[in-house]
N, C-alpha and C positions, 0 to 999 in steps of 0.2 A: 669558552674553555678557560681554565685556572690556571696561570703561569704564577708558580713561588720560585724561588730561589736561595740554596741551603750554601751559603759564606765559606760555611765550613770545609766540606768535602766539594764545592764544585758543581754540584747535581742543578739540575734544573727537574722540578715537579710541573708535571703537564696533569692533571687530574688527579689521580692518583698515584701516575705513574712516576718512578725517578729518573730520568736521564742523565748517565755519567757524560763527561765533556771528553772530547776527541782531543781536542785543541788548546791551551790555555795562552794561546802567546795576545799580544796584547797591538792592538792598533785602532788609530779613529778610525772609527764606522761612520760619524754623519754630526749632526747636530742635534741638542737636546730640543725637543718639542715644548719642555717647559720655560729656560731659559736662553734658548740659539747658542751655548758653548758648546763646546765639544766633547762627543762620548766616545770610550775607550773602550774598546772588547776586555771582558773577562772572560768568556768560555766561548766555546765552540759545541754546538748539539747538534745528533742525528734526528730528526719525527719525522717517523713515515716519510713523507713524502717533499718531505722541507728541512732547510739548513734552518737552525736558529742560532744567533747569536746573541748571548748576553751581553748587552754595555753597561754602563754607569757614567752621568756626568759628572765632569771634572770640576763643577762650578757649584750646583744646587745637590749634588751628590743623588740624583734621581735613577732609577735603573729601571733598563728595558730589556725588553726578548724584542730583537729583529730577525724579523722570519722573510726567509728567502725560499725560491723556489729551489732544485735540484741543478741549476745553470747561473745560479746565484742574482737573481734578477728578482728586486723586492717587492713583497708583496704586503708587509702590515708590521707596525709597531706599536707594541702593546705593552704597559707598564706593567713593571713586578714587584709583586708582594715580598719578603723575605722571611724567610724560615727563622724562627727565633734561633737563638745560638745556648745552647746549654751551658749554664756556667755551674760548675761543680762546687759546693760550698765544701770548701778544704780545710777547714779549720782542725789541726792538729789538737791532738789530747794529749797532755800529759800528764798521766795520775803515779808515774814511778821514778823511783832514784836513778834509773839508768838513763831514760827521755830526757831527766831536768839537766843529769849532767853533761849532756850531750847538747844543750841550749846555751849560746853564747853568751858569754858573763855581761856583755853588754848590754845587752835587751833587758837583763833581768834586773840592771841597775838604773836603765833609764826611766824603770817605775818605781821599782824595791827598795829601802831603803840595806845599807848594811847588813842590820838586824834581822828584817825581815826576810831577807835571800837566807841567812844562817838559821831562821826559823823555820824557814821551806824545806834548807835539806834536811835538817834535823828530823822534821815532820815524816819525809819519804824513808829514811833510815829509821824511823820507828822510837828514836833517839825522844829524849825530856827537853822540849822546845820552851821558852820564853813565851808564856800566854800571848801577851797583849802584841807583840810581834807578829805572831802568827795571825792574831786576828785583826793588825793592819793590814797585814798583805792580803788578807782574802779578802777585803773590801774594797783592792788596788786589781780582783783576777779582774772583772769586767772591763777595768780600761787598758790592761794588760792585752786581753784578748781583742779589741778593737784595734789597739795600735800593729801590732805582731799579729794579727791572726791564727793565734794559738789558744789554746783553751785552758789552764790549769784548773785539776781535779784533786788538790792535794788533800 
């Protein structure tokens, strides 16, 4: 059988199945079979017919499902896999005079120079920008965008 383990929400995946956790209070369970530290519960699960408990070592950071019987009397420790963790790519857009002015003059000086921030709003207010400003700043979005995590579309 397939034991995952989802970070996020708690669950423990038994096949297909997700099991939410009853329990999440935290205590040693035993020692790690990779390294002899000590592992600490993360969840608590009902299967059928058996308690499992999620741990993790405290040392090699490894995690297992200790599965108990219904009288809590151990029967097998099995290592788990973990469910990837979704990370949402957040990168903000901003293509209007309202977003930019709503971005801290800070951020936009620690790339922009002067000019080029007065070329930017000029640019979104539709306003007669200074060419060659405007077209250093847009060759400054890309590292704008790595530092701040924001994307300008001006």
């Amino acid at each position: 059988m397939d034991y995952r383990y989802d970070l996020t929400d708690n669950n423990l995946c038994v096949g297909e199945s997700r099991i939410p956790a009853y329990d999440l209070e935290e205590n040693e369970i035993g020692n790690c079979s990779n390294c002899s530290s000590i592992l600490v519960s993360l969840s608590y699960h009902s299967v059928s017919e058996t308690n499992v408990v999620v741990t993790r070592c405290v040392s090699c950071r490894a995690f297992y499902a200790n599965i108990y019987d219904l009288e809590w009397s151990w029967i097998d420790e099995i290592p788990l896999s973990l469910l990837p963790i979704p990370i949402t790519i957040s990168n903000k857009v901003i293509n209007e005079s309202k977003e930019l002015e709503k971005l801290p003059l800070i951020k936009l000086q620690a790339v922009f120079s002067r000019g080029e921030i007065e070329a930017l709003f000029a640019r979104t207010r539709n306003e007669t920008t200074i060419r060659q400003y405007l077209y250093r700043a847009r060759k400054k979005y890309k590292l704008f965008e790595e530092i701040f995590d924001i994307r300008l579309e001006l």
